[in-house]
N, C-alpha and C positions, 0 to 999 in steps of 0.2 A: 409727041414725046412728053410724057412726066419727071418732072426730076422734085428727089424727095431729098431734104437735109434736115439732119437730126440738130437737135440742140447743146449739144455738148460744151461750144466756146460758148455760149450765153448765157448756160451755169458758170462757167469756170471764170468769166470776164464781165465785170462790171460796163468797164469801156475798155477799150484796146484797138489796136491795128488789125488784129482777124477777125473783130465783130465787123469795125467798118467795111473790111472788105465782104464776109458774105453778106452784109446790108447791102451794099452797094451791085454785087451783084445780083440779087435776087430782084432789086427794084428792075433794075436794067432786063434782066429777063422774063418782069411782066410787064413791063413795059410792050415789049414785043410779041406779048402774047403767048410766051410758054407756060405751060401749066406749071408751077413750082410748090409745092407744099412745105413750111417746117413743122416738126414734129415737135411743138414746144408748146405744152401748157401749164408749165413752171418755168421760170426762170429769173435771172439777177439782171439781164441786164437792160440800164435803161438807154441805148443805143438803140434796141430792138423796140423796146416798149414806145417812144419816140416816133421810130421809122414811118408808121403808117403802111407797111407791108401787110398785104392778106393774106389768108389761105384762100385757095381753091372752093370759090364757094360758101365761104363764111361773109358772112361782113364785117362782125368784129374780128380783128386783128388777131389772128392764135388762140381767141379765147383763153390767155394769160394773162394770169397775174404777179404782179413783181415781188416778190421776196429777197428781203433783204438781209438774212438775217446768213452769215456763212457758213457757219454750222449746220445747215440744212442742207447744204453740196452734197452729199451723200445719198442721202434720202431723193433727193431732188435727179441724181443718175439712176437709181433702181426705178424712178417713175418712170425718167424717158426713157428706159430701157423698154419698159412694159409698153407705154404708150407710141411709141417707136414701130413694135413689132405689132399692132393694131392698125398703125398706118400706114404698114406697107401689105398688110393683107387689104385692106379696103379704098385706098390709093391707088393701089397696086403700079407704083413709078416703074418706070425703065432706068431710071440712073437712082442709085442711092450717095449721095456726096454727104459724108461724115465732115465734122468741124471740129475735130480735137483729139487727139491721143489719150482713150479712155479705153478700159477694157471693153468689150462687147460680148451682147447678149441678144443677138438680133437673131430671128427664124426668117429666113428669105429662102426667097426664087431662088438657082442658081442660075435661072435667065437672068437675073436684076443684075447690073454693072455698078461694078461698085470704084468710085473715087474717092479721094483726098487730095489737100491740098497741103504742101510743106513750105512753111512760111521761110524757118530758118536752121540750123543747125549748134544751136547756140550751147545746149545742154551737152552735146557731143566735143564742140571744139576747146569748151572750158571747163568739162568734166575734174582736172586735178587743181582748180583755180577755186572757182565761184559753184562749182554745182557738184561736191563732193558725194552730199546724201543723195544726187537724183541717179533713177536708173531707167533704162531706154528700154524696159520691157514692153512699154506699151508701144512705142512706136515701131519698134521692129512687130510685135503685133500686125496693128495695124498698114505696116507695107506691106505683109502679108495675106491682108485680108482685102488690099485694093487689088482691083485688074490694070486701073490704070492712077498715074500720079501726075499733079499738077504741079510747078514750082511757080515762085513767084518773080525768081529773078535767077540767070545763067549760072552765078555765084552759087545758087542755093541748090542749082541741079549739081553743081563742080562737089560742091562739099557731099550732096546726102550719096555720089557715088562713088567720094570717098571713103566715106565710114558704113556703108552697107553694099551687101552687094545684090544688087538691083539691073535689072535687064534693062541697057538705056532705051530701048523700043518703047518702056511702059511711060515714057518721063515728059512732059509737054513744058515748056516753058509761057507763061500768059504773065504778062507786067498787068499791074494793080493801075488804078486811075487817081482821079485828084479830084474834092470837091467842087460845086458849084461855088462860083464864086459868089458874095455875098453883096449886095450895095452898102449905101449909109453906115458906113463902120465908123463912125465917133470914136476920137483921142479917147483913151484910158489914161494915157500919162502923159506931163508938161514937162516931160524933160526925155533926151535924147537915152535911149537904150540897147543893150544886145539879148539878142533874145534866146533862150533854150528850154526847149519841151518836151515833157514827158520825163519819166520816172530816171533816178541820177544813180542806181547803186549800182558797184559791182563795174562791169564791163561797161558803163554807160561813161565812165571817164569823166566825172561832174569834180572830183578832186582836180584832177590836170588843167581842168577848165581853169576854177579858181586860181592854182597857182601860177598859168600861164598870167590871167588880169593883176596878179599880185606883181608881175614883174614891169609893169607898165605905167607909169604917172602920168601919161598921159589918157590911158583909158580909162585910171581910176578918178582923173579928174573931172572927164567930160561925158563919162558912161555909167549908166547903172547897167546891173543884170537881171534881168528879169526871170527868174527860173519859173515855168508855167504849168502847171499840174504837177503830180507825183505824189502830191502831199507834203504836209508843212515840214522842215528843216526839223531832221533829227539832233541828236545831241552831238555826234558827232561832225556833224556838218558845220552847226554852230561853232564848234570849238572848231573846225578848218578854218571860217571866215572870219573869226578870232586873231587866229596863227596868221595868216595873210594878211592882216589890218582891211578889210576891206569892208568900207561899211555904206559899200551903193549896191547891196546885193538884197533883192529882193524876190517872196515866191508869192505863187498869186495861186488862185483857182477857176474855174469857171467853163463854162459852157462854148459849143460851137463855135457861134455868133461874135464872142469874148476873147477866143482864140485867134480868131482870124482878123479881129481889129487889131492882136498884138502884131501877128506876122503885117499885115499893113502898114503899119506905124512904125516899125522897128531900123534902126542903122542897119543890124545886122542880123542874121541867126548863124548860132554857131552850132555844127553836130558833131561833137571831140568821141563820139562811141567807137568803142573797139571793135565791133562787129553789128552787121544789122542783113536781115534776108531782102529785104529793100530799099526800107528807107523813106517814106510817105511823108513828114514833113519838110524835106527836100522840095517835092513838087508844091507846095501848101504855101512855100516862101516863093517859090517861083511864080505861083499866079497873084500874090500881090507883090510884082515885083522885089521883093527883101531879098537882098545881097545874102549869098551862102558863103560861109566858109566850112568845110568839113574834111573828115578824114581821110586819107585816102589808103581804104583797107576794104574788102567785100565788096558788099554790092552796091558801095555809095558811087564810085566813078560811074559804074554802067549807068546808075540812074540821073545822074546829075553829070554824065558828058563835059561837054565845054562851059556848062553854066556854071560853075562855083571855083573857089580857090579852094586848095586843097593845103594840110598839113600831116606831119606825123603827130598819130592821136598821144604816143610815147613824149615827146621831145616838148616840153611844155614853152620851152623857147621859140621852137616853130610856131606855136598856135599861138603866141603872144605874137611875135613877127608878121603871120600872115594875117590878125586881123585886123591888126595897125596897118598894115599894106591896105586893103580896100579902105580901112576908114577914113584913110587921109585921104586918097587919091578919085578924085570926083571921075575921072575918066578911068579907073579899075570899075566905077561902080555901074557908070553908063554900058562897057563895055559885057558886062555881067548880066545884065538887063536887055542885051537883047540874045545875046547866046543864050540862056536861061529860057527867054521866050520861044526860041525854036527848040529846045528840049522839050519844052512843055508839049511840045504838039504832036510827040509821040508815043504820047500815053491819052486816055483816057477811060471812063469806065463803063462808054458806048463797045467800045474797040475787045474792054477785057470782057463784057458779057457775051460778045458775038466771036470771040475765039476761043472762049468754052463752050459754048453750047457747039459749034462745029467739033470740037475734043469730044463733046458729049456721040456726036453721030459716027463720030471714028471709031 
């Protein structure tokens, strides 16, 4: 069996949750020897460029080059489109698995099977909130362009057959894995912290965060915050941690390696999001044992089980309360630590590359 994936999230994503994941799957399925090709010899992102993934055949990696420049996204879809449709004549895969809700311009088989994979439903469920200009042509599109559908999490199958209507026979459920754990992670910082990652606007609830630690003298005494990626504190953000007097909040940047020292080292990580189709730094705290607190909305319970305390992402009271509840309490955090560990051990991204390729032969 061949299976071909376009480049679409690799234009569209610099770094993100659905590069890692078809990185992570593609490694895992040559690992085992499936023939996997992607169709990318443009692209932004350096997750892929990194990876050390082949083609079929090649020895250099894609034969791409990184551009960085964003303004070429465009340009950069009309190529893969072209170059796409080259490689699935002389490839000639059995599965075609798409990475992003982009128009399409492809000349295929109608032997070739065509998949996708639906991370989350984010743009649908907050459509009169945070995403007024966006519009779901493409993805209604593309569910009708797939034979069959991947989700990431039961949540994410619950919602896309809410808001479309979709034949549940096409719909597979495959949970996402968790990196290799890393050794020798070295203290970044000499003083105790809570940690949050990834981008804060909007439905990400990085306000309520803030003003939950603003109602606590005790965590503003003996905690910083570490906000870890996103990019540096807009102007509004500033004037929040203003309003809150809070002045142990700190953002950082940096790489894999850099990440995963923070989750290591960390009191706590907190995830206050009001929605998420999984949730991947959930398990990222669980393999260096870091204490979770998060929400308890979508799809954070299914993935984080008995291992995390939960709060209302709304009630900023709640999320001041529950993370003073683990931080004080040395047997919340023991108890956390090993429920967490048996969560962990039902995911991996051995398990999620070998129950999609079986979705592949179905």
């Amino acid at each position: 069996m061949k299976i071909l994936f376009d480049n679409k999230i690799f234009i569209n994503q610099i770094n993100g949750g659905p590069s890692v994941y078809f990185i992570n799957l593609i490694k895992k399925l040559q690992e085992i020897n499936y023939k996997t090709n992607i169709s990318s010899k443009l692209h932004l992102s350096n997750a892929l460029s990194d990876s050390g993934i082949h083609n079929t055949g090649n020895k250099v990696p894609f034969n791409s080059n990184l551009i960085k420049y964003n303004f070429l996204k465009k340009y950069l879809h009309k190529i893969n489109n072209k170059t796409c449709n080259k490689e699935i004549k002389n490839f000639k895969p059995n599965i075609f698995h798409t990475t992003y809700y982009e128009n399409y311009n492809y000349s295929y088989d109608n032997k070739l099977e065509k998949v996708v994979t639906i991370f989350d439903l984010i743009n649908e469920k907050f459509n009169k909130t945070f995403y007024k200009e966006k519009k779901n042509s493409h993805k209604k599109e593309i569910l009708n362009f797939a034979d069959k559908i991947i989700c990431i999490s039961n949540n994410t199958k619950k919602d896309l057959l809410n808001y479309y209507d979709i034949d549940e026979k096409k719909i597979s459920v495959i949970y996402l894995g968790y990196p290799d754990k890393k050794g020798n992670l070295q203290k970044i910082f000499g003083f105790p912290y809570i940690l949050y990652v990834g981008t804060r606007w909007k439905y990400k609830n990085f306000e309520n965060l803030l003003k939950a630690i603003s109602f606590s003298n005790y965590l503003k005494k003996n905690f910083k915050l570490i906000a870890f990626g996103g990019g540096k504190f807009n102007r509004y953000e500033e004037d929040l941690i203003k309003k809150y007097d809070l002045k142990n909040v700190l953002q950082i940047e940096g790489d894999e390696t850099k990440l995963h020292s923070c989750y290591k080292h960390a009191s706590l990580f907190v995830y206050p999001t009001k929605y998420e189709g999984f949730g991947l730094p959930i398990l990222e705290s669980f393999l260096y044992e870091c204490p979770v607190a998060c929400s308890y909305n979508s799809s954070l319970p299914e993935v984080a089980g008995d291992g995390a305390i939960y709060f209302n992402p709304d009630d900023p009271d709640d999320i001041c309360d529950k993370i003073e509840k683990i931080l004080i309490s040395s047997e919340i955090k023991e108890d956390l630590k090993k429920k967490s560990s048996l969560q962990l051990n039902k995911f991996s991204w051995s398990k999620c590359a070998k129950e999609t390729y079986d979705f592949y032969k179905s």
